[in-house]
C-alpha positions in Angstrom: 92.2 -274.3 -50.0 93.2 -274.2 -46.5 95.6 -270.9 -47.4 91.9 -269.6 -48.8 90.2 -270.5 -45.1 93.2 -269.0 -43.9 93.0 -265.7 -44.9 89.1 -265.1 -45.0 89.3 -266.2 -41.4 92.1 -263.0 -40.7 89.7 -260.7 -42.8 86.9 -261.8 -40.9 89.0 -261.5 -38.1 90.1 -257.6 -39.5 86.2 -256.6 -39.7 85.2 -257.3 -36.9 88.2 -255.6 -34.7 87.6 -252.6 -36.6 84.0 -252.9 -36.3 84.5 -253.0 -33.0 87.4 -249.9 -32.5 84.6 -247.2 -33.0 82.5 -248.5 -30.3 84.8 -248.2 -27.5 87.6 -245.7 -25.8 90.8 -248.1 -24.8 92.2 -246.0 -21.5 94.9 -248.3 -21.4 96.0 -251.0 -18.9 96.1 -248.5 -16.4 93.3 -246.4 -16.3 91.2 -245.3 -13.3 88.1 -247.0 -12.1 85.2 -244.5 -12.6 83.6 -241.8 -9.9 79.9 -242.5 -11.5 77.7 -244.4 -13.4 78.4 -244.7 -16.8 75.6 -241.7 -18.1 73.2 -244.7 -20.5 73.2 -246.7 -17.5 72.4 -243.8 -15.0 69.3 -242.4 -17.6 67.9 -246.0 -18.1 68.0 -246.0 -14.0 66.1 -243.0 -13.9 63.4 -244.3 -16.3 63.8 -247.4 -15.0 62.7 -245.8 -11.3 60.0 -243.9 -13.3 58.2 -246.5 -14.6 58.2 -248.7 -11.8 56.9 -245.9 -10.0 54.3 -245.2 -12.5 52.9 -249.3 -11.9 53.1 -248.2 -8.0 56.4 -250.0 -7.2 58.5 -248.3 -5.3 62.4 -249.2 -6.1 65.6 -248.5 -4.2 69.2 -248.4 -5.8 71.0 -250.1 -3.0 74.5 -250.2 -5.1 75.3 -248.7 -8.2 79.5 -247.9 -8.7 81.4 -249.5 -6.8 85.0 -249.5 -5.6 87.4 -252.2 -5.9 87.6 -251.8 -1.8 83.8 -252.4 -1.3 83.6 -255.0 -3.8 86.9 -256.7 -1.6 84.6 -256.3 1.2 81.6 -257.8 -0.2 83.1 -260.5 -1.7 84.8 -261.6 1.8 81.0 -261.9 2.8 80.4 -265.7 3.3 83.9 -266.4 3.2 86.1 -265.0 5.6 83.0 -262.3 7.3 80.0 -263.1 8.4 76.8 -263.3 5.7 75.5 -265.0 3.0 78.1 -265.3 -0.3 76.9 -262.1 -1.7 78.6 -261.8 -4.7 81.9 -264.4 -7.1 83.3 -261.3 -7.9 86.5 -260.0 -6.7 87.7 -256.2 -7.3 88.1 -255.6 -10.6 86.1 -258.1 -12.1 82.7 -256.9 -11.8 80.8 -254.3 -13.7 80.1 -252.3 -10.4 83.3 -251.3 -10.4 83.0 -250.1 -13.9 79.8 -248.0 -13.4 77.9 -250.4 -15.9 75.9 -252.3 -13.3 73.4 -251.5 -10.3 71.2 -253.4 -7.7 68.1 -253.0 -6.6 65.4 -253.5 -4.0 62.0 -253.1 -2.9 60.3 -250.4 -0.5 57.1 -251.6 1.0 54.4 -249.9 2.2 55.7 -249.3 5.1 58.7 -247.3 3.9 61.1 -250.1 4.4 63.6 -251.8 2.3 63.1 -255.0 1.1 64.5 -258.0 -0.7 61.1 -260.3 -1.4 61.1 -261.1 -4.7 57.7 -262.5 -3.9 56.2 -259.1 -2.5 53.4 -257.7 -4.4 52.7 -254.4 -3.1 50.6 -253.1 -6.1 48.3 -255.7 -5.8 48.4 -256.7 -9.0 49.0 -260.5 -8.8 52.3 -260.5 -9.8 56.0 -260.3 -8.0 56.9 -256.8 -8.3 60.4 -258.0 -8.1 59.6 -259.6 -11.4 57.7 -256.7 -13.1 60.7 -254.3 -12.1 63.1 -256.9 -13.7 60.9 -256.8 -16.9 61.2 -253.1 -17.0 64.6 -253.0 -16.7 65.1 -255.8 -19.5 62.9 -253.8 -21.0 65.3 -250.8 -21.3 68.5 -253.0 -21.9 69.8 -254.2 -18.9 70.8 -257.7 -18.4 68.9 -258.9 -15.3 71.1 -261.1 -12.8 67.9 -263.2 -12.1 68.1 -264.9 -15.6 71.5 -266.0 -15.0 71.8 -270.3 -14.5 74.6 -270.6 -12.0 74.6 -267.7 -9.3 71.3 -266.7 -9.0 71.4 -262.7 -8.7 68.6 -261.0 -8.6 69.2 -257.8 -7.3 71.7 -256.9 -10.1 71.3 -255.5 -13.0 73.5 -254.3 -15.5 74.8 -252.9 -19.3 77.6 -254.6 -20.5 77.8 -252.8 -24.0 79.3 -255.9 -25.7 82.3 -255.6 -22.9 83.5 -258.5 -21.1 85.3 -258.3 -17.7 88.9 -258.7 -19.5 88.5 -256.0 -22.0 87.1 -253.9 -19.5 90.3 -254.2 -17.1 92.2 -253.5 -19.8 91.1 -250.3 -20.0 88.3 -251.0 -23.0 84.9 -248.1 -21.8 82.4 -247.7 -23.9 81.9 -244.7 -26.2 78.5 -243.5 -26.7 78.1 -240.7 -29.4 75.5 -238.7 -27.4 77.6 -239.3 -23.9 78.3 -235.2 -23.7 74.3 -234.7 -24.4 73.5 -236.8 -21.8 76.1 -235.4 -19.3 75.0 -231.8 -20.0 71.3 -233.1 -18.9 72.0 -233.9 -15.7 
């Protein structure tokens, strides 16, 4: 019996790494850290800009890729440089630096940049921080605001089933209509 368990567990086990071999390009250990925004995460960006716009909200990106010096720099912020702890993240181990995650803010009426996430400049009753967060759920992301422990809602971000580790190992997603999109922009 437990020769049984033993081997359905490594065909289980079989499946689900070759399940997972088609959706993603392995770079190797030593591949570069990318020049843009992965393209499903720019387009859903771009709609997700659109449609807030189309509620009246005016959204900013305020980060989008992100290089392991900046996300050095950032994380020093609370710690060793003045600020508020912006981010637990050190190069390399956020999806920033993978061009699978963006952040966001506000633009108020009066043209400037904000970071309210009470602010409701469409007058509609309701945080616009919040609606913009629903739109972006809305179109895949994971929102940073929904997370228990480090409360982070300016980011937002596609992980494609990726976590941090396979991700430095050189694991990118592969998205079948990536050269349709590209040529579309």
């Amino acid at each position: 019996m437990t020769w049984f368990i033993i081997i359905l567990f490594l065909i289980l086990l079989f499946a689900l790494y070759n399940r997972m071999e088609g959706q993603y390009t392995d770079l190797g250990g030593d591949a570069p850290i990318p020049e843009r925004l992965d393209p499903i995460v720019e387009e859903s960006t771009n709609k997700l800009l659109t449609e807030a716009k189309a509620q009246n909200i005016e959204v900013v990106i305020t980060e989008g890729i992100r290089s392991n010096s900046r996300q050095d720099e950032l994380y020093e912020q609370g710690r060793s440089a003045a600020g508020n702890i912006v981010t637990h993240a050190k190069a390399g181990e956020s999806y920033h630096n993978y061009g699978l995650a963006v952040d966001y803010a506000l633009k108020n009426s009066s043209g400037e940049i904000i970071w309210d996430i009470h602010y409701d400049g469409n007058e509609n009753g309701e945080s616009d921080w919040f609606e913009v967060a629903a739109i972006a759920k809305d179109l895949g992301f994971e929102w940073g605001g929904d997370w228990r422990n480090f409360k982070d809602y300016p980011h937002l971000q596609m992980t494609f089933g990726l976590s941090i580790n396979q991700l430095q190992r050189g694991l990118r997603p592969k998205h079948e209509d990536a050269s349709e999109i590209e040529r579309s922009h």
